[in-house]
C-alpha positions as CSV (number, residue, x, y, z in Angstrom):
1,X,14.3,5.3,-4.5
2,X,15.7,6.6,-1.4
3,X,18.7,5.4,0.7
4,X,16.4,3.6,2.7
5,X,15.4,1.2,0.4
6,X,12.2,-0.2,0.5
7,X,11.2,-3.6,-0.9
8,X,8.4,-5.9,-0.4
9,X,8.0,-7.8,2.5
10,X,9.2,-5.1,4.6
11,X,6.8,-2.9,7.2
12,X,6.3,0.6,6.6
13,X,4.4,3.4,8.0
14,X,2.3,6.1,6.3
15,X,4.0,9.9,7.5
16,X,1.2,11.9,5.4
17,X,-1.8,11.6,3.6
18,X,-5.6,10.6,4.6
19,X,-3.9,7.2,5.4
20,X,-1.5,8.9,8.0
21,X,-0.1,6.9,11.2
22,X,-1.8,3.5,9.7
23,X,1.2,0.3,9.6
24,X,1.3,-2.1,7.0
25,X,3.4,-4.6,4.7
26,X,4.7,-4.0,1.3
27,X,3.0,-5.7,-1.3
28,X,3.9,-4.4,-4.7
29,X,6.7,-1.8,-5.8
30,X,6.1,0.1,-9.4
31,X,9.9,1.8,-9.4
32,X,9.1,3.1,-13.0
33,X,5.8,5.2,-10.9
34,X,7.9,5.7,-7.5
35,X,5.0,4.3,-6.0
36,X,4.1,1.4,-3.6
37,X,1.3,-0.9,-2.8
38,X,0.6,-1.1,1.3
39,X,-1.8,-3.9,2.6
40,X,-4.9,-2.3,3.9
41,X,-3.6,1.5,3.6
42,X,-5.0,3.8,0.6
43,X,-8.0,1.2,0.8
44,X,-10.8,1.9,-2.6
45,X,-13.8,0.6,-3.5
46,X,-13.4,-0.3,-7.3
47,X,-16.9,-1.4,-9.4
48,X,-16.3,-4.5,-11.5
49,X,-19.0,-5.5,-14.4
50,X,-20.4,-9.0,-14.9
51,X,-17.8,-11.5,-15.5
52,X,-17.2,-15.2,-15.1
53,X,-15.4,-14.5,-11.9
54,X,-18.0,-12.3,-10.3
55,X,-21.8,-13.0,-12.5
56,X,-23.5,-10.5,-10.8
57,X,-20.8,-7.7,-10.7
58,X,-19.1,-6.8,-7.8
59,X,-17.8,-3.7,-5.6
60,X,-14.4,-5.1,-4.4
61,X,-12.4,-2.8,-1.8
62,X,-8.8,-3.3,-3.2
63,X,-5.1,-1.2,-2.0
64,X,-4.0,1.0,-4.5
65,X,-0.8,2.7,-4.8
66,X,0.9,5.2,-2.7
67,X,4.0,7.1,-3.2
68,X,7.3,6.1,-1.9
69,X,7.9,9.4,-0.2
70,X,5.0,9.1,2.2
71,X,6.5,5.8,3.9
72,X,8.8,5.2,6.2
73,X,10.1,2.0,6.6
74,X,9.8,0.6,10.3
75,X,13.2,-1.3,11.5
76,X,13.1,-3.1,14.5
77,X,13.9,-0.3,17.0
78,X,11.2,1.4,15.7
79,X,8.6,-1.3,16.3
80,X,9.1,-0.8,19.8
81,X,7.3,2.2,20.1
């Protein structure tokens, strides 16, 4: 990663992509992929077939990854803004 490293629980901020300007907390960091799951940024919609969980199939919005190099983490003087 970079020197500011990122880890979950911390707030970060999209600096490009569709998701761009849009705030949110880390929730899952794949260091092997360099990439990182944001809660409600790089939102999908992902079709899932009968199962026991879901009997008449489902179309669940779920966070997928976004690389680390399109964050920046938000410290406290930043949050002021």
């Amino acid at each position: 990663m970079t020197k500011q490293e990122i880890k979950a629980g911390d707030q970060v901020q999209v600096i490009s992509g569709k998701s761009k300007g849009k705030r949110g907390e880390v929730l899952k960091i794949s260091r092997n992929d360099m990439r990182v799951t944001v809660l409600g940024v790089n939102v999908r919609k992902k079709c899932v077939r009968k199962c026991q969980n879901h009997p008449d199939g489902a179309i669940l919005e779920m966070e997928m990854p976004i690389h680390y190099s399109n964050l920046r983490k938000i410290n406290e003087a930043t949050k002021s803004e």
